[in-house]
C-alpha positions in Angstrom: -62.3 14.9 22.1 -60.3 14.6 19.3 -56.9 12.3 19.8 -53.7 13.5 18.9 -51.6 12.9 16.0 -49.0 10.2 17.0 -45.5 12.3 16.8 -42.7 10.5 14.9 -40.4 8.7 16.2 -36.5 10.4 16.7 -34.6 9.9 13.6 -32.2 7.2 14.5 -28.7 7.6 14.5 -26.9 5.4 12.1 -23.7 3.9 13.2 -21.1 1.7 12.0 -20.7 3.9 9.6 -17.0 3.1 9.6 -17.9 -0.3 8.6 -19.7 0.3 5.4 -16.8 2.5 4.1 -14.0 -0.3 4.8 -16.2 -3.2 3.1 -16.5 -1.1 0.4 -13.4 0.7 -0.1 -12.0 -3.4 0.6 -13.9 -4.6 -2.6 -13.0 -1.5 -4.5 -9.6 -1.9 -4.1 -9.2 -5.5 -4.7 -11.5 -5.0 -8.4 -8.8 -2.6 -9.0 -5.9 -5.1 -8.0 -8.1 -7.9 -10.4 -8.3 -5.3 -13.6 -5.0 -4.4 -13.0 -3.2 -8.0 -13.4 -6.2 -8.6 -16.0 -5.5 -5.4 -18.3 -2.0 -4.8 -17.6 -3.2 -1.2 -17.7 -0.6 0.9 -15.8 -3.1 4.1 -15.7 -4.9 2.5 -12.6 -2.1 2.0 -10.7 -2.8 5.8 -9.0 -6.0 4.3 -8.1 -5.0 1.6 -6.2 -2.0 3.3 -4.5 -5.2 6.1 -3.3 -7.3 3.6 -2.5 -4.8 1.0 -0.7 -2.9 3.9 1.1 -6.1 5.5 2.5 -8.9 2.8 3.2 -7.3 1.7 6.6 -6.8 5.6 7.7 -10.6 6.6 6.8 -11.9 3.4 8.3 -10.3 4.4 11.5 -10.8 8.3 11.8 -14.9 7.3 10.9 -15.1 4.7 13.5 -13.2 7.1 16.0 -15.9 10.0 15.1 -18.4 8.0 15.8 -17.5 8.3 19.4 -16.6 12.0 19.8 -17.8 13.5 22.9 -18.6 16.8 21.9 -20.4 18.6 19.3 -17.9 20.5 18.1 -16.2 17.3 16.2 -17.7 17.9 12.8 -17.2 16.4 9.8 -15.2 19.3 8.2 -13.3 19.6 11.4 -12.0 15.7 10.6 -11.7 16.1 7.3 -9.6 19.3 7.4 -7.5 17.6 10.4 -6.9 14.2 8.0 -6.0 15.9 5.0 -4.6 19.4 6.1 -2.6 17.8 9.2 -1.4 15.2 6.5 -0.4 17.1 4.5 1.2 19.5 6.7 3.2 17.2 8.8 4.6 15.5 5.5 5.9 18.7 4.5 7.0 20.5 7.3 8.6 16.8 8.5 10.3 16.0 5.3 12.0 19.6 5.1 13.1 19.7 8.8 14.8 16.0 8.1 15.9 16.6 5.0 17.8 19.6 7.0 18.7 18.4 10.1 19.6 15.0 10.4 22.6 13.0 8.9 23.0 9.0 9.0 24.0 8.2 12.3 22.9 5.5 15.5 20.7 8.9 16.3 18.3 9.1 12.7 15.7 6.9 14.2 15.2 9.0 17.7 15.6 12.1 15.0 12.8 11.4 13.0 10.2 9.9 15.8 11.3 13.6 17.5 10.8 16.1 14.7 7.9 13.7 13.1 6.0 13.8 16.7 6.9 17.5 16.9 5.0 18.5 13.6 1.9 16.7 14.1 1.5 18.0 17.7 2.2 21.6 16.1 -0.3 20.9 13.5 -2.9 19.6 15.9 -2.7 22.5 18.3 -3.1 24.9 15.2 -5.8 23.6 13.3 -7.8 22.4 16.9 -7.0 26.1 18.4 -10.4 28.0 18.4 -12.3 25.2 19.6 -14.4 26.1 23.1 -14.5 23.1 24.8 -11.7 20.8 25.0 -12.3 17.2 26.2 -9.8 14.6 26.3 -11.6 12.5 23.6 -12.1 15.1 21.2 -8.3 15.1 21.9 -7.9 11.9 20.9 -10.0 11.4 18.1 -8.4 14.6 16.6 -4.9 13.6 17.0 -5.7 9.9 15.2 -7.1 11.7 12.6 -3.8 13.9 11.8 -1.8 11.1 12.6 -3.8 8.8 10.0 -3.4 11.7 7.5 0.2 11.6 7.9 0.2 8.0 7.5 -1.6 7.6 4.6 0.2 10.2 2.6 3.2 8.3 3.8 2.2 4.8 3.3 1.3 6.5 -0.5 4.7 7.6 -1.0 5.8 3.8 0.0 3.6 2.2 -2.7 4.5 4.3 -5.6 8.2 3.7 -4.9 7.7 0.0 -4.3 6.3 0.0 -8.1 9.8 0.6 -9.1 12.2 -2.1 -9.5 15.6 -3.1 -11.1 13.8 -5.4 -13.6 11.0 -2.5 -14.6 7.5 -2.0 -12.7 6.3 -4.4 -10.4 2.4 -4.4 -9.2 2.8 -7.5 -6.7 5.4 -5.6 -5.0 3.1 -2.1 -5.0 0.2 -4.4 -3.5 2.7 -6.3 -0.7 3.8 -2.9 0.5 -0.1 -1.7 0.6 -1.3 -4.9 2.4 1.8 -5.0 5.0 1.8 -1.2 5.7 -2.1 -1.4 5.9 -1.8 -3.9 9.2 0.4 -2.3 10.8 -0.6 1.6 10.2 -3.4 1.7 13.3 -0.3 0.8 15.8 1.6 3.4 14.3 1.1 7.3 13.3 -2.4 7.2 14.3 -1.7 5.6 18.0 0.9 8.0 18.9 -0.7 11.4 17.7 -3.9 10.6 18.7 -1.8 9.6 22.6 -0.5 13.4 22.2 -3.8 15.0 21.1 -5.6 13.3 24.3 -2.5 14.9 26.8 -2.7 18.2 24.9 -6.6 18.5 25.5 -6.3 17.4 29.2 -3.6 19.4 29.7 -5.0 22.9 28.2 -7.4 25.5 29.1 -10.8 26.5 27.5 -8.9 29.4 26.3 -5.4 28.0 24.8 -3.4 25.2 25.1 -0.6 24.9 27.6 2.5 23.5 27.6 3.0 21.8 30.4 5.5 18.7 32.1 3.5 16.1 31.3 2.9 17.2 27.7 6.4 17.1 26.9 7.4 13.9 28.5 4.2 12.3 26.5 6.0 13.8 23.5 9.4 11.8 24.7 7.7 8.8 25.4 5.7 8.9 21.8 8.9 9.9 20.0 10.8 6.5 21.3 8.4 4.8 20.7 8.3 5.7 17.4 12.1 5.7 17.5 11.5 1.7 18.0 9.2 1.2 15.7 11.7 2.6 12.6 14.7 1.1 14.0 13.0 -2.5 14.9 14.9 -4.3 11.7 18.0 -2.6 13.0 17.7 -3.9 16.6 16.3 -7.1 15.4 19.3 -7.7 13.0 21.7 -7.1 15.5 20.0 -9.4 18.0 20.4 -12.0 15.7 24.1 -11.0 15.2 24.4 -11.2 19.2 22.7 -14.6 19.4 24.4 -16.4 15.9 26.9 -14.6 14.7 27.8 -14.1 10.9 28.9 -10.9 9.0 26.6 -8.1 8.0 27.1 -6.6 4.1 24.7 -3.3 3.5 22.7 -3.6 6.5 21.9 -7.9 5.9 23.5 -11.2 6.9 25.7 -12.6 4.6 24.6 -16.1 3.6 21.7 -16.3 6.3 21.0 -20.1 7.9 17.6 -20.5 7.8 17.9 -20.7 11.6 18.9 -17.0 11.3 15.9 -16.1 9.3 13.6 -16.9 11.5 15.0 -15.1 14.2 15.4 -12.0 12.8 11.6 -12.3 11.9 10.9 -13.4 14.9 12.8 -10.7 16.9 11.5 -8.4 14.6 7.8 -9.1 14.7 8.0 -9.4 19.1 9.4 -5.9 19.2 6.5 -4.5 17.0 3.8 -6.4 19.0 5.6 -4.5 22.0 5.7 -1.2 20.8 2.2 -1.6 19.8 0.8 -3.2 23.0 2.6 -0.4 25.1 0.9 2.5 22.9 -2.3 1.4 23.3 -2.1 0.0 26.6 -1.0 4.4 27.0 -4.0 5.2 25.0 -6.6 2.9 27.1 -5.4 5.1 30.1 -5.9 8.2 28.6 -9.5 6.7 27.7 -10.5 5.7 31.4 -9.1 9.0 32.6 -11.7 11.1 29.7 -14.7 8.4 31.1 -13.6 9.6 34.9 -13.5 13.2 34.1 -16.8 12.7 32.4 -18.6 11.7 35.7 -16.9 14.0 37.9 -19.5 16.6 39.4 -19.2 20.0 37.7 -17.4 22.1 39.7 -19.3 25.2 42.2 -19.5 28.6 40.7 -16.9 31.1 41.9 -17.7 32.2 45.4 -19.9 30.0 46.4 -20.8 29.1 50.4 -22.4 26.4 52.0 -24.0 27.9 55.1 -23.3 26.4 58.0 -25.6 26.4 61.3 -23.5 27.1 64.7 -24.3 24.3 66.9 -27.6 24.5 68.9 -28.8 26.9 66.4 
């Protein structure tokens, strides 16, 4: 009898996908920051604000992909969310604040609420004919608009930054790229991807739903992105509280070096909070998608258990 061919082996999966891309966008980036200082050359400078504005945001949405629940999360779904949703919520946000708010003790709690408000409009338009929503599809979609929306942000930062009193400045470019870099995954990523996980849980197969615990997620996401703008503010004026001194254009006048370190220090605390509080939110919202996950599916419509009368 004649043995059968030996079938091949399932086509493994690669992963850490996410990994390769930051490694290499990393050494990319920091060539360009070497030619750049080397050549003086100012036509690379869009390079490295593209490259330093979106190598933390890719990193992130491809290592958040990687653990999508669903088959629907394709890569032209997450690509469209990034860079549509970006681009959108830039827009649509600059406009409405451009608009609507005026400098007052009320900018920063305007912005996190019309900011928030764009990116959850965005996400529930772009994400609205999907079939099957699950809480971390949810998720991993609203990171990915949110990291959009930072990037194209954290962009606009960089290419200001270049522009100084005393001409262009490169070092200053690069600081702005490196600082915003560590600190974008606790930011505009966190808190969309915290409102795309409550919109998904909160919705039907058919639409999404509005619902109580929607909005106050919105709220809670808003201050805390409310924080996050005004920390230097709240900072500074701890520091005022605790030292005294006069304030000229939003800075001490003749800081002690006591003061300094402080404000940095105040200022630095209250970002590690804001930061440990969103993803403290967002680790719920995870254990609540891995609980609903191995719930039972539920009986079909109309269905009995028989029961036997006693002695039957």
């Amino acid at each position: 009898m004649a043995q059968p061919y030996p079938q091949p082996p399932p086509p493994v999966v690669r992963r850490r996908a996410w990994l390769r891309i930051f490694w290499v966008g990393l050494v990319l980036w920091l060539a360009t920051v070497v030619v750049i200082f080397a050549t003086g050359n100012p036509n690379l400078v869009p390079t490295l604000v593209l490259l330093g504005s979106f190598l933390v945001p890719v990193t992130f949405v491809a290592w958040a992909f990687e653990r999508r629940e669903t088959g629907e999360l394709t890569p032209g779904l997450i690509l469209s969310t990034f860079l549509a949703g970006g681009v959108l919520g830039v827009l649509a946000a600059s406009l409405l604040e451009s608009y609507l708010l005026r400098p007052s003790w009320w900018l920063f709690l305007g912005v996190g609420l019309i900011e928030e408000a764009v990116k959850l409009a965005v996400l529930a338009f772009l994400t609205r004919h999907l079939h099957h929503k699950a809480i971390r599809d949810g998720i991993i979609l609203g990171a990915s608009v949110g990291f959009g929306f930072a990037a194209l942000e954290t962009a606009g930062y960089a290419f200001t930054s270049l522009f100084t009193t005393h001409g262009l400045s490169v070092t200053q470019l690069v600081e702005t790229e490196l600082l915003r870099s560590v600190i974008s995954p606790f930011g505009h990523g966190l808190w969309t991807a915290i409102l795309g996980g409550v919109l998904f849980s909160s919705s039907t197969r058919e639409h999404f739903t509005i619902t109580g615990r929607l909005i106050l997620a919105y709220l809670g996401v808003s201050l805390l992105h409310a924080f996050w703008d005004g920390m230097r503010v709240i900072a500074l004026l701890l520091t005022l509280l605790f030292t005294g001194g006069e304030v000229s254009n939003g800075r001490i006048v003749h800081p002690t070096g006591g003061q300094v370190v402080l404000f940095t220090t105040l200022e630095w605390v209250g970002y590690a909070v804001v930061a440990v509080i969103g993803l403290l939110w967002l680790w719920a919202l995870v254990r609540s998608s891995r609980r609903a996950q191995q719930q039972p599916p539920p009986l079909p419509s109309g269905w009995r258990v028989p029961i036997r009368p006693p002695g039957g």
